[in-house]
N, C-alpha and C positions, 0 to 999 in steps of 0.2 A: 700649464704649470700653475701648482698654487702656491700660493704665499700670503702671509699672516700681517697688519702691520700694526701698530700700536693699540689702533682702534679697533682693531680686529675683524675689519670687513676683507672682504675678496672681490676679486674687479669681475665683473657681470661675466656667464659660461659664454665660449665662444660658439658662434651659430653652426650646426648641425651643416657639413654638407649636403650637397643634394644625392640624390640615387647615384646619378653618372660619375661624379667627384669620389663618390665610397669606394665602389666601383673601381675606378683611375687607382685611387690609391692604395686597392687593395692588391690587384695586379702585377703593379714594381714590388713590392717585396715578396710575391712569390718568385715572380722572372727572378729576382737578384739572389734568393736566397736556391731556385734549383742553379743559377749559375757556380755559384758558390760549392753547389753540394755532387755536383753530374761529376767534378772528378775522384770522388771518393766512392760514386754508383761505380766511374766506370772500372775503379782499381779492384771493388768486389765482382763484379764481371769477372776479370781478367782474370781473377786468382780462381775463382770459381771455372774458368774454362781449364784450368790445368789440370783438375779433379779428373778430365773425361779426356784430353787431348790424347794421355797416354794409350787408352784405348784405342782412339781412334787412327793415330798415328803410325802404326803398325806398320805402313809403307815403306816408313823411313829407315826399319829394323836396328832401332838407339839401341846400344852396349844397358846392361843393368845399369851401371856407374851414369850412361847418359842421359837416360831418363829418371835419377834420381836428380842431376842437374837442371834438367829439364825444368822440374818442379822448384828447388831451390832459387835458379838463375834468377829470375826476378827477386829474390830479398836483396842477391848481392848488389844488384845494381838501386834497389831502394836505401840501402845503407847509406851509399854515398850521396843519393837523391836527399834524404833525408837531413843528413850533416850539412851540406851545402844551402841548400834553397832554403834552410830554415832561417838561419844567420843571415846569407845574402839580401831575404825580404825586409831585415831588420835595417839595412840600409838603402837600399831600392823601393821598398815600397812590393803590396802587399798585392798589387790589381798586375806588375809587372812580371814577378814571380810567378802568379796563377797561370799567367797568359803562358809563358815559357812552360811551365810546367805539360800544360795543354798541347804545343806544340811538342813536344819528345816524346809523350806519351803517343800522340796519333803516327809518327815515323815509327814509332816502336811496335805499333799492332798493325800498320799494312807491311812494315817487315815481318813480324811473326805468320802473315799470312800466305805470304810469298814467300817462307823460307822452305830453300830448295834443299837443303841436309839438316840434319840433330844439330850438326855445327851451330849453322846459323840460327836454326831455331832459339838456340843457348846463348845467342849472340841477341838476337832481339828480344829475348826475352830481360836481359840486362840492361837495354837499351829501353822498353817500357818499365820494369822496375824505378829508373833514375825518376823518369817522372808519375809514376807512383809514388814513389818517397816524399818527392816534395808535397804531395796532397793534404797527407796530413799534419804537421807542423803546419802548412801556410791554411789548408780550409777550416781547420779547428779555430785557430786563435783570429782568424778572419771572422768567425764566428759568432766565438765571444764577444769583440772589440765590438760588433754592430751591435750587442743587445743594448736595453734601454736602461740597463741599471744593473751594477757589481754583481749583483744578486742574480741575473736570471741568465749569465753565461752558461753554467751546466746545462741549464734548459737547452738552451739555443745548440749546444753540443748535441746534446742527446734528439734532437729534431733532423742534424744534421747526420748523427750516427743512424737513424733511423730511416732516412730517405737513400742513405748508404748502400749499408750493411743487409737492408731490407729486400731494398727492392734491387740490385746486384744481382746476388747468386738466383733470387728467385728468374730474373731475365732470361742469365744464363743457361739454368738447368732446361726454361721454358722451349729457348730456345735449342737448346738441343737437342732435346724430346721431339720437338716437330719435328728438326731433321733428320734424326733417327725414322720416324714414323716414314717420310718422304720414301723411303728405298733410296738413296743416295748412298753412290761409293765411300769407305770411309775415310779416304784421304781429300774428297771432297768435303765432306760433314767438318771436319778439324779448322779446314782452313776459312770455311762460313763463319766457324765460330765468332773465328779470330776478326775478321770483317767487321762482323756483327760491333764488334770492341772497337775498332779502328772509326766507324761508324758514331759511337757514344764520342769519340775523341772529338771529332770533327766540330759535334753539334756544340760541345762543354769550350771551345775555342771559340765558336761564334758566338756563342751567347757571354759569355766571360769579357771579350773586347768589348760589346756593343752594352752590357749591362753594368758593370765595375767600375766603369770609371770616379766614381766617387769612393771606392776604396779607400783603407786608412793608407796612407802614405808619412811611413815613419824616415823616409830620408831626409824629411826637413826637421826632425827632430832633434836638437843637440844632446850628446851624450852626458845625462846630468850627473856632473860629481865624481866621475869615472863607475859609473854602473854597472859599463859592460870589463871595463880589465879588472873589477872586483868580483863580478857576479859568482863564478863558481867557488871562490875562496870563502863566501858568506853565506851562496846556496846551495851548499855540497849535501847537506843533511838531505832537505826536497828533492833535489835533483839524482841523488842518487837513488831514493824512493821510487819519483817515478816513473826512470829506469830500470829498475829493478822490475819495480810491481808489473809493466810493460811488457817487459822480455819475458815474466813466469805465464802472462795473461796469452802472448803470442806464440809459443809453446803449445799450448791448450789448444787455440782458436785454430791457427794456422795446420798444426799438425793433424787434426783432428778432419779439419775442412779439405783438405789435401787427401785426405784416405776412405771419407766414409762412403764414398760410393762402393769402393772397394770392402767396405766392411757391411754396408749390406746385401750385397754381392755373394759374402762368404756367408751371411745369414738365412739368406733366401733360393740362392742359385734362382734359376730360370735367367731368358734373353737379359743384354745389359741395362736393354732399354730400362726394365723393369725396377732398377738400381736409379737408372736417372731420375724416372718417376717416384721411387721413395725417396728422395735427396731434395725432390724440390716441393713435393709433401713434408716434408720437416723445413724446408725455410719456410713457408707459407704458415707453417701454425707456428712457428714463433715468433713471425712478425706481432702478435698483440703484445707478447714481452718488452718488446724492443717500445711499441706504441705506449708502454704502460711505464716505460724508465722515465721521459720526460715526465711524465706528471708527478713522477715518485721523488723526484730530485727537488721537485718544488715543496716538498712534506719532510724526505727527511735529509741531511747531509749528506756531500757525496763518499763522505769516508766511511758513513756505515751503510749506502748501500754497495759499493764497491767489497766489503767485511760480505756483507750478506750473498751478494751474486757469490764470490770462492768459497762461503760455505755449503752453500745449494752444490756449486758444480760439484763440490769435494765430495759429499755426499750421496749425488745422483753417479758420479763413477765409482765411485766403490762398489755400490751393488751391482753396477755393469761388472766391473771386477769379480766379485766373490761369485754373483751367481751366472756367469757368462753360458757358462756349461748347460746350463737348464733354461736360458732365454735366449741364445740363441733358435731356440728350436720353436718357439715361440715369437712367433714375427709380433703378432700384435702389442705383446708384453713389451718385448724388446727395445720396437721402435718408440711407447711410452715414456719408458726410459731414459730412452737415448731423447727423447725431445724436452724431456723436464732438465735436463743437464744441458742441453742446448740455449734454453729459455733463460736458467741463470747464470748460464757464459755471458747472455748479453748483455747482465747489468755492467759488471765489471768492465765490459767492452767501451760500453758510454763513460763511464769513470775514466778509465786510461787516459780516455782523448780529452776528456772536460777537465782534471784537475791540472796537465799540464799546461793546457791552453790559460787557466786560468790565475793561479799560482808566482807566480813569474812577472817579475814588472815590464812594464808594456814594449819599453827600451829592448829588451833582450826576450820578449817573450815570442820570438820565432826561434832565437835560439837553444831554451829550454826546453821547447816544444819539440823542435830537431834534434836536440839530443836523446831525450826519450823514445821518441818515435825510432829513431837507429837501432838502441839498446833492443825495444822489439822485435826489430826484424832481423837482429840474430838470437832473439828465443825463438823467433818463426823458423828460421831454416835448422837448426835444432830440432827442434819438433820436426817438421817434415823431411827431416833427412834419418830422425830416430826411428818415428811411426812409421815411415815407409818401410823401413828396411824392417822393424817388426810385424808390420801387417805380410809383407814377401813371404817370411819365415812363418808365416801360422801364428805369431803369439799376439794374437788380438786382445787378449784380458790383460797381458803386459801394457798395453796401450792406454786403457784404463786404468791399470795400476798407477802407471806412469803422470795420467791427469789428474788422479786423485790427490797423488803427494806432490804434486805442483799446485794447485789449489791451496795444497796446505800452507805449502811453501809461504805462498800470495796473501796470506790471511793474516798471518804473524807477521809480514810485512807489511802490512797496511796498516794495524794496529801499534809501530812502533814508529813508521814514517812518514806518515801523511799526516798532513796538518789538518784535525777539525773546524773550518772555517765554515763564515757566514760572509756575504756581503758585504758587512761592515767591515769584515777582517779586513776584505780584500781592497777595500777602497784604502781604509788606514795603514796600509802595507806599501801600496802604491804610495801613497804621497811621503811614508819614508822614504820608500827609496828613491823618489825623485828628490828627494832634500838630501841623496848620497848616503843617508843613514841604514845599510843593508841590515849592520848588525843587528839595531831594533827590528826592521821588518821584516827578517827571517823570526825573532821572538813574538812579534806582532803574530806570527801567522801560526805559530805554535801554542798560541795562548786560549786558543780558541775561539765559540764564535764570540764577536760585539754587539750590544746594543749600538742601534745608529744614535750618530751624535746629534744632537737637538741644536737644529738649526733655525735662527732669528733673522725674519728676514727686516731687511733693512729699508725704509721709506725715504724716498727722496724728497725733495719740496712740493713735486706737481703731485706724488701722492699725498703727500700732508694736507696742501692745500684741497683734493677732491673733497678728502676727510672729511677737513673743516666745511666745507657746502655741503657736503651731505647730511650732517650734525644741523648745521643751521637748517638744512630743508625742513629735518625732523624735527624741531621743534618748531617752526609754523603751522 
């Protein structure tokens, strides 16, 4: 740390560790931060194995209706994942929730594995959904809270959405490419999958207990002012934002990630395998997107790159739209396309999770964060209950239709409900509302960004006194 004091010296830099110390110290906050981050790999895993289950699944011969649940079942049980563990962490504490979390999710995927009917399947799939849900509300704002300064939680999101979102579906598809390739029957290949998932759950349990323990823990926090039985009546503006802007974004993401195997399927024909392989060639090249949001978040606000990613997406499906008919036949065009709209799904993606984690005073901000997170994951089963049943029926350019004027939707909401904030806001927001003063720090955070406040730091005697010998040195 520095600090300034009358005389305007600084106390001598502190010695450089050595190779091994760097080393030590660089190691715990990777361990801490993939602990932190393996339950949001393993929730895109899990969502990503729903894409191919249905194929694979054949055995169990699901009614249409069961295998559109199939694919749903998990948000319903992430909704209430979601409401729950977001609020509960805000009195428990945030290393106790992860760990719970951790454990539902792994009962959830060795039942999905072992589920012997569509029944059950729809049964554990609701059963990993709950602690899906909780992931995000608790790893996002988990997130935040460990960066080193107001300012660089969206990073710390987008690092987080990034090791997700990223490397997730890309596992998934990997993995089930190989087993496709294997000759394995396919009501063996389904249930690997799901292992394979059961597996991420396992390891994100052990390493969560043994690395977290210095987690923020807000149960020893007293409730300042009445914070939390005001918060929605002073943060209904933000809060409904973004939940709103959440549900139009998981619409998009979820509906779209739920069907495009199926849709390049319909683009391409030949074996499925072939559909798995284009699926996880499109996550692999828009991982640089995703690698390129944290750095962009540090250059511009998160409210106009969140503007920017819905204008891209709005954009890149329309012309999926208008010109479907004549790129469908055109693979390499096509799938262009479909990856540049892929590419600016992600910024928005990082946005959702980083402005609510960040937004929100620290008192209640599991439960801001779980309310939004919910609001999405009924634009997700929305979406994957619309586009499914569109893509069944043939009307695939309806599907793009459909993400285009959700885009739009998303963009005019952004532009009238998100707060343009900077670091500064967010710090001066915070200490309203721990002084109970909501009303200002909802205005606080609408006012835009802040210059940070100039701080004077203050000298005690044994500094005065160094001063002073140091002064006298200089002048003998």
């Amino acid at each position: 740390l520095e600090y300034q004091c009358t005389a305007g010296l600084r106390p001598p830099p502190l010695p450089r560790p050595a190779p091994q110390g760097r080393a030590a110290a660089m190691a715990s906050p990777v361990v801490f931060a993939v602990a932190t981050g393996i339950g949001l790999l393993t929730d895109k895993y899990m969502l990503e194995a729903t894409n191919y289950v249905e194929h694979y699944a054949a055995d169990m011969r699901p009614t249409p209706q069961q295998s559109e649940f199939i694919k749903c079942a998990m948000y319903a049980g992430a909704i209430f994942g979601m409401v729950t563990m977001g609020p509960v962490s805000d009195f428990i504490g945030r290393r106790a929730s992860l760990i719970a979390c951790s454990v539902v999710t792994l009962a959830g995927a060795l039942l999905s594995a072992g589920a012997w009917s569509a029944h059950a399947l729809i049964a554990a799939r609701i059963l990993t959904g709950v602690g899906m849900g909780g992931e995000y509300p608790l790893a996002s704002t988990h997130s935040a809270e460990s960066s080193e300064g107001s300012g660089n939680g969206a990073r710390n999101v987008a690092l987080l959405y990034l090791f997700g979102n990223g490397l997730g579906p890309v596992l998934c598809s990997l993995v089930t490419y190989c087993l496709d390739l294997s000759g394995l029957p396919g009501h063996i290949v389904w249930r690997l999958i799901f292992a394979v998932g059961a597996l991420l759950s396992l390891c994100g349990l052990v390493l969560r207990y043994f690395t977290t323990k210095n987690a923020k823990n807000l149960a020893k926090v007293h409730n300042p002012k009445g914070t939390r039985r005001n918060f929605v009546r002073h943060y209904w503006r933000p809060l409904f934002g973004t939940s709103l802007i959440w549900l139009l974004f998981d619409v998009v993401e979820y509906g779209l990630k739920q069907n495009d195997a199926a849709i390049f399927a319909e683009s391409e024909g030949g074996p499925y395998r072939n559909s798995v392989l284009m699926v996880l060639c499109q996550r692999l090249l828009s991982i640089p997107s995703l690698a390129f949001a944290p750095w962009l978040l540090t250059k511009i606000r998160s409210k106009r790159v969140q503007m920017l990613g819905f204008a891209g997406c709005m954009c890149a499906n329309l012309t999926l739209a208008l010109g479907y008919s004549e790129l469908k036949g055109i693979t390499l065009l096509f799938n262009a396309v479909y990856l540049v709209q892929l590419s600016f799904q992600s910024l928005p993606g990082v946005t959702t999770l980083a402005i609510s984690a960040e937004i929100f005073p620290t008192v209640v901000k599991g439960t801001g964060a779980g309310i939004s997170a919910a609001s999405g994951k009924i634009g997700a089963t929305l979406g994957s209950y619309l586009f499914t049943l569109l893509q069944e029926q043939g009307h695939v350019s309806a599907i793009f239709w459909t993400v285009a004027a959700t885009s739009a939707a998303a963009v005019v909401a952004t532009a009238l409900l998100t707060p343009g904030y900077n670091g500064a806001t967010l710090a001066h927001a915070e200490e309203l509302a721990h002084d109970g003063r909501l009303r200002e720090a909802v205005r606080a955070l609408y006012r835009g960004p802040q210059a940070p406040p100039r701080q004077e730091a203050k000298c005690d005697a044994q500094d005065m006194a160094e001063i002073e010998n140091a002064s006298t040195t200089a002048s003998e």
